[in-house]
N, C-alpha and C positions, 0 to 999 in steps of 0.2 A: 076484614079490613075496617080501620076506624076513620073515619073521613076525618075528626079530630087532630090525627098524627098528617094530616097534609093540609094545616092551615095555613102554614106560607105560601103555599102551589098554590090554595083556592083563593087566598086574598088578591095574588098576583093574577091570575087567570079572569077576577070578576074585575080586577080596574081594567084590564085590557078589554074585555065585553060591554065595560061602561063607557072609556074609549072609544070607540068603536060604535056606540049607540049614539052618543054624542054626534060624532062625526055624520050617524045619518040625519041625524036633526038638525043638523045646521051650525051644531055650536061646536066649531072650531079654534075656538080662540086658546093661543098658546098658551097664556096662564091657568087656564080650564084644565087643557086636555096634559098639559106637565104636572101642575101639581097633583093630577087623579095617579098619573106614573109615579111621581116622587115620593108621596104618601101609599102607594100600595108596597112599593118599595123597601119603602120605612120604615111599615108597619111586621112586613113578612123577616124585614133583619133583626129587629125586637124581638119576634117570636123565635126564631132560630136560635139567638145570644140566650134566650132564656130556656128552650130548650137543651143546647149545652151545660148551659150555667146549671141547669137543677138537675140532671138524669143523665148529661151525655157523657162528660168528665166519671162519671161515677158506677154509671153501670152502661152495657151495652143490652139494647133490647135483641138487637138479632146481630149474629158477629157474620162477616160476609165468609159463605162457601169458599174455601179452598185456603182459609187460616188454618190456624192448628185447631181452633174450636170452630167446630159446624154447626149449624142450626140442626134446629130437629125436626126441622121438614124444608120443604122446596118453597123458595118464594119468589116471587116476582122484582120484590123489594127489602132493604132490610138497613134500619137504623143507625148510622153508628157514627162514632165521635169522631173521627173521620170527614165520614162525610158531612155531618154539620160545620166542619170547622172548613171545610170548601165551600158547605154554602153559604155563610159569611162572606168568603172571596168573591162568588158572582153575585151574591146582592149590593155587596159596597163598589163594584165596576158597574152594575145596573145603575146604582143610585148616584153616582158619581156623575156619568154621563145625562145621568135624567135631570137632576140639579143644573148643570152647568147646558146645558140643552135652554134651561130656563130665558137665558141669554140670549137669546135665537132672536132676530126680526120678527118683532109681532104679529107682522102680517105675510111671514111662510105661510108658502101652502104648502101641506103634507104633513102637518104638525102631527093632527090623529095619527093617521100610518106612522109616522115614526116614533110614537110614544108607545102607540098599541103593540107594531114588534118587537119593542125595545123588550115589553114584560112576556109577551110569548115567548123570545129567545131564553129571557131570564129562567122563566119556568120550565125549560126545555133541560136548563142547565142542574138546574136543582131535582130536578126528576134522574138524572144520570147520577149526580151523590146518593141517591137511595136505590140505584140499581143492584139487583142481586141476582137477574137473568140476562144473558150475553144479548139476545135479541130483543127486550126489554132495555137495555143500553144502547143500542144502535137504534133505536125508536126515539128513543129521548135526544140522542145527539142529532138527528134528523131533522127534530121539532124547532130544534136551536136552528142547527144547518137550512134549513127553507127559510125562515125569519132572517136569517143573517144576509141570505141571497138576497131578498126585499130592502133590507135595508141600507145596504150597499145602492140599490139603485132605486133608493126612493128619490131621489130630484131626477123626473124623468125626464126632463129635457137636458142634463147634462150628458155629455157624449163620451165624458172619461168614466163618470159612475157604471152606464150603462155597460161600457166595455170590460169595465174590472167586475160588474155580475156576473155582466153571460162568462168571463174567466172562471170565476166563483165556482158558479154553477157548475161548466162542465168538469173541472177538478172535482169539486166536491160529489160528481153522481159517480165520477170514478173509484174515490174513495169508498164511497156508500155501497157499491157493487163490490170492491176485495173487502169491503168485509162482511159483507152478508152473507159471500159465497165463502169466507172461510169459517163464521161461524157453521154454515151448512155442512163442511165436511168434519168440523169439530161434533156435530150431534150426530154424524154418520161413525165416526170413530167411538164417540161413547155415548150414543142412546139419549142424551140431551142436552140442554143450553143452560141451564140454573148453573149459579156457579156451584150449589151442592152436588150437582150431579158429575160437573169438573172436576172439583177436584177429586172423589173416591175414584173418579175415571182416569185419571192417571194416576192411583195408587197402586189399582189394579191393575189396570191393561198396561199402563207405559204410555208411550210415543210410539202409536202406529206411523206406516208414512200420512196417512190421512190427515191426522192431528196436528204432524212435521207441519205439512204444507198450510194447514190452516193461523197454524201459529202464522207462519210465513207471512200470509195474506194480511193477515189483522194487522199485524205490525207495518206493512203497507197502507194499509187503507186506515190503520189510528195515528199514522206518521202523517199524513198530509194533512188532519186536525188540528195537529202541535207543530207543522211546519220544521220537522224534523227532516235534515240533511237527507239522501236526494228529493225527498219530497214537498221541496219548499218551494221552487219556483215561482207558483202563482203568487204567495202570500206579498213579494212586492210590490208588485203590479194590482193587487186588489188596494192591500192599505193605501198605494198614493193615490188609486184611482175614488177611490170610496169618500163621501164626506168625512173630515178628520175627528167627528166626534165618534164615529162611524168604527173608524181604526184604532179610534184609544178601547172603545168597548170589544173588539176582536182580538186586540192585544191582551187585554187587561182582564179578558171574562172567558171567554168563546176556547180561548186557546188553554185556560187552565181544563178544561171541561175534558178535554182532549188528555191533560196528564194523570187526570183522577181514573178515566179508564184504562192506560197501561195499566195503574196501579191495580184496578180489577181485573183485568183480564191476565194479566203476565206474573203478578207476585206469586199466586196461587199457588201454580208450580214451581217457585224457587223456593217458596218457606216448604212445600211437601217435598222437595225433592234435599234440601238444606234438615229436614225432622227427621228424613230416612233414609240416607245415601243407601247404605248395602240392600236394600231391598226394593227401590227405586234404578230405571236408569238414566245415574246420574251422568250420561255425555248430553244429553239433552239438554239439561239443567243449565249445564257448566257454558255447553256453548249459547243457549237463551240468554245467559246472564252475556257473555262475550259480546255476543252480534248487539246488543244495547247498549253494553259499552261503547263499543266501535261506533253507533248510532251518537249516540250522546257527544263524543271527541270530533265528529266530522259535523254536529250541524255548531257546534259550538265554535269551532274554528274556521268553517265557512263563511256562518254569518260575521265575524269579527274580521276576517277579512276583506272581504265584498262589503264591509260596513265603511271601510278605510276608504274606496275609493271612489266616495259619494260626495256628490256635491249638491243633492237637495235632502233639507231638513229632514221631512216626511220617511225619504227612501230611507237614510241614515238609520233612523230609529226601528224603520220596517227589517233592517239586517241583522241591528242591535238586538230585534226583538226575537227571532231565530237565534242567534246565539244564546240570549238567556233561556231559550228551551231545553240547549246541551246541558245546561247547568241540571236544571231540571229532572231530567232524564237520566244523569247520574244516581239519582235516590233510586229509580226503580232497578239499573244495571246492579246497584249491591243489595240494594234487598235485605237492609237491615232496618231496623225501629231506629238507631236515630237517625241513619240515611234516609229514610220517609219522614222523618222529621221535618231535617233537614229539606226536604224539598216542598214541604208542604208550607215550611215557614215563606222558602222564597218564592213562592206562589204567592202568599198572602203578600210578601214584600211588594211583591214585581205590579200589586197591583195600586199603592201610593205610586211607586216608580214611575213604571210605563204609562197608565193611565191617566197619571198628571201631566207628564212630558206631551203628549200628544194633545191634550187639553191645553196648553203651553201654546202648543203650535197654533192650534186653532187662533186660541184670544190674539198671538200676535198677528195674526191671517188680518183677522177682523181690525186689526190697527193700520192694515193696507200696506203689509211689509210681504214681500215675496216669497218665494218658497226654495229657493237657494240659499246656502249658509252665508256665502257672502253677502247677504241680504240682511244679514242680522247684523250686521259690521257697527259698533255703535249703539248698540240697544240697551246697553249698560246700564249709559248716561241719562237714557231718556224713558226709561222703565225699569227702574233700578230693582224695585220689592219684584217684578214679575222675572225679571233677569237673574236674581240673587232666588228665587225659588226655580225655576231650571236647571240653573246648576246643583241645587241641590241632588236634585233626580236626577242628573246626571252623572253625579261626584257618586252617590250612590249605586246606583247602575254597575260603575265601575270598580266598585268594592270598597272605597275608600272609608276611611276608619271612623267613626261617630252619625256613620248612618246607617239604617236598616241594611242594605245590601252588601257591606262588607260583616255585618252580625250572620246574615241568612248562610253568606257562601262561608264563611268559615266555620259554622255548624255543619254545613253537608261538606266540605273538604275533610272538615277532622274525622267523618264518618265514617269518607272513604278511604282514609289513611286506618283507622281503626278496624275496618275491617282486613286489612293487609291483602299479599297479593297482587294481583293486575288490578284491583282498585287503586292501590298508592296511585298506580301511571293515573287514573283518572283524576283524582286530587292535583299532580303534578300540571294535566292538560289543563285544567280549569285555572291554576294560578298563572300556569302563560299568556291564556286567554284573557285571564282577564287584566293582566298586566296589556296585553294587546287591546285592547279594548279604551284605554288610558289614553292612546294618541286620539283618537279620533274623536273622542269628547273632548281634550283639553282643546284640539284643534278648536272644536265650537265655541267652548268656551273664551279663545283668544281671541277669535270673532268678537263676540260680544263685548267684552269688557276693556281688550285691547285694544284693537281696531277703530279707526274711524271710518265712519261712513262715505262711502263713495259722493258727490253732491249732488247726483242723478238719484239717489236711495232715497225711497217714505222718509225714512228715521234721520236725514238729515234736515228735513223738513220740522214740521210741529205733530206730527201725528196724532190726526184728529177723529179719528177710530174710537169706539167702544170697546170695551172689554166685557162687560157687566156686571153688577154684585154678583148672581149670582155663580158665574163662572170664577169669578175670583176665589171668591169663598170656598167653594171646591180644591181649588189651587194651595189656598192657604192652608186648609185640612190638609191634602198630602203633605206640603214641605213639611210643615209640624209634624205629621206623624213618621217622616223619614227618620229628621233629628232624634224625633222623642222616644222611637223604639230602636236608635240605632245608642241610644243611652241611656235608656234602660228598659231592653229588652223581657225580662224575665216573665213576671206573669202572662205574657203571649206566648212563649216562646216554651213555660213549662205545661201553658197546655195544650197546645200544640203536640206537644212530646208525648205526653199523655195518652192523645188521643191515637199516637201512632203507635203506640204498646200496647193498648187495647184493639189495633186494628191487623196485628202481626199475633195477637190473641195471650199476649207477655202479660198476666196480671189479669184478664180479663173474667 
């Protein structure tokens, strides 16, 4: 191993330990302890982009176990364009929130801690892109997962933080336990955890019930990650409980983390079982891909419904944010290169999206406007640039035409229509969806721009709140890059594609 190949982890790793050093010395100060966050940050998505840029698009150093190209020996870890292009997604959710964080009251206390987990979860995240052992991923998503539980309840004197942790928490050790225990009977069915050793282990042996039941499990305990239908419950109850920059970085970071492992742990056996039907057994296969399906169609239409009959900001977008995981979820149910495309793109979307939208939230918090929709009634008028970039994440969100979110889903719809079959039905769920999805945003949207403000509302007043440059600025990066990649998408979008044909092992 070359410590060289993980100098984004170690850049991120020594500002969090600087962090952290700082903080025993006494020097606290927000500008200190954020921009060591923002700048490690910064530094490690440089290195990544250039790493794509020169070696990732172009060749793959290690192609992950259980493609159609295997490495040629067991690793721990292993390189691939792929996963560079998710680690992208969590360092620009890291750096987002670390930026716009910048904005905070000079004189919080908890700056350290919350800057210092912000890069531990970060590097938790980007260790799980280079995973290429099942237990070695569940190590990683761990690292994320304890950091995320801290950070949820870093203002410990609040009483709604500390309740949506210990929530956190106890979900989350739940999660952690089906899947340790199902990787355990996956190395009991075939002698180990590398995904090298998966996938000849079901070339060979099949689907013992051992393996049955471990699949089972993982997809349990990787379903409550991605807050995929029935195992979403907590996720509303953390995000409104959690500080809202808190929620943008779970939305927008923590939750992709969660779909880049289906992708390793479940594709494996559909592209081997998809290269050798007659000598494979394919009901395994056929129903693996089905029960994801069925996965994907129920958390997507859950959340868009339980999204409808909300009446505070926060939770809205918390339901919002479970349905765009069905979206998601579809890429790994078909299991094709542009279906992984396709979902890797709206991952990279979802994080201008969602992570703006809740950054949204926040800056209008901090303007002393409430956390009801009808609280926004009038914000139009009186924060037009901050109003007119919400909706953009919103109109996006909803698919609508000239912004990134209606480019991302009708690449992964054409996919699933491409691939035929009981996919069309998923391409069909996802255009109802997201046609359902259209009320409840325009809803908001009429609020704001509509609406006048109640004369008891902040916003009827002069709202005399901060926003800050720096969270602005943030703001203003997403809405631009909504428009600007929902209009011309292409050089993201073809490497992206790229990276998912090299990772299904097509061209590699």
């Amino acid at each position: 191993m070359s410590l060289a190949e993980f100098l984004p982890e170690i850049l991120l790793l020594a500002g969090a330990l600087l962090i952290f050093l700082f903080d025993v010395l006494g020097r606290r100060r927000l500008e200190l302890v954020g921009g060591v966050a923002a700048l490690s940050l910064g530094g490690a998505l440089l290195l990544v982009v250039a790493d794509l840029g020169v070696s990732g698009l172009a060749a793959i150093r290690t192609v992950p176990a259980g493609s159609v190209d295997l490495p040629l020996a067991p690793s721990l870890y292993a390189f691939t364009s792929l996963g560079f292009v998710f680690q992208v997604t969590f360092l620009l959710a890291g750096l987002f929130v670390a930026v716009a964080s910048l904005s905070r009251p000079s004189d919080e206390k908890g700056a350290s801690v919350f800057f210092g987990l912000l890069l531990i979860a970060t590097l938790g995240m980007m260790l799980v892109a280079v995973a290429s052992d099942l237990i070695f991923l569940l190590l990683a998503i761990e690292v994320t997962s304890l950091s995320t539980y801290l950070l949820v309840a870093y203002p410990r004197r609040d009483e709604r933080s500390l309740e949506a942790a210990m929530k956190f928490f106890i979900i989350g050790a739940l999660s952690t336990a089906l899947s340790f225990f199902g990787a355990s009977l996956l190395f009991a069915a075939y002698g180990g955890t590398s995904f090298y050793a998966l996938g000849p282990g079901v070339a060979f042996v099949g689907f013992p019930l051992l393996a049955e039941i471990g699949y089972g499990l993982l997809i349990a305990g990787l379903g409550f990650k991605v807050t995929a239908v029935p195992f979403h419950a907590w996720a509303v109850d953390v995000y409104d409980g959690a500080p809202t920059d808190v929620a943008a970085f779970l939305s927008g970071g923590s939750k992709k983390m969660g779909i880049f492992a289906f992708f390793l742990v479940f594709l494996g056996p559909i592209l081997l079982l998809r290269s050798a039907p007659d000598a494979l057994p394919a009901t395994f296969g056929a129903s693996l891909q089905l029960t994801l399906g069925i996965l994907a169609v129920l958390t997507m239409t859950v959340g868009n419904v339980l999204a409808l009959r909300q009446k505070e900001m926060k939770r809205m977008l918390a339901y919002s944010s479970i349905s765009q995981a069905g979206y998601m979820l579809i890429g790994v149910a078909v299991g094709t290169y542009p279906a992984i495309a396709g979902a890797a793109f709206q991952v990279f979307a979802h994080v201008f999206m969602k992570t703006g939208a809740f950054l949204v939230v926040a800056a209008v918090a901090g303007l002393g406007v409430g956390p009801l929709i009808e609280d926004w009634k009038g914000l139009g008028a009186k924060r037009p640039a901050l109003s007119v970039a919400f909706a953009l994440m919103l109109l996006s969100l909803a698919g609508v035409p000239l912004t990134v979110g209606f480019v991302s889903k009708f690449v992964l719809f054409s996919a699933a229509v491409e691939a035929q079959g009981f996919y069309v039905w998923l391409a069909v769920a996802g255009l109802l969806n997201s046609a359902l999805s259209v009320f409840y945003y325009a809803r908001v949207l009429k609020a704001i721009f509509l609406d006048r403000p109640d004369p008891t509302s902040p916003v009827a007043g002069p709202l005399t709140g901060r926003i800050g440059l720096a969270r602005s600025a943030v703001i203003a990066v997403a809405a631009v890059a909504i428009v600007g990649l929902g209009i011309y998408p292409g050089p993201v979008l073809s490497g992206i594609s790229t990276a998912a044909s090299h990772f299904v092992g097509i061209g590699a």
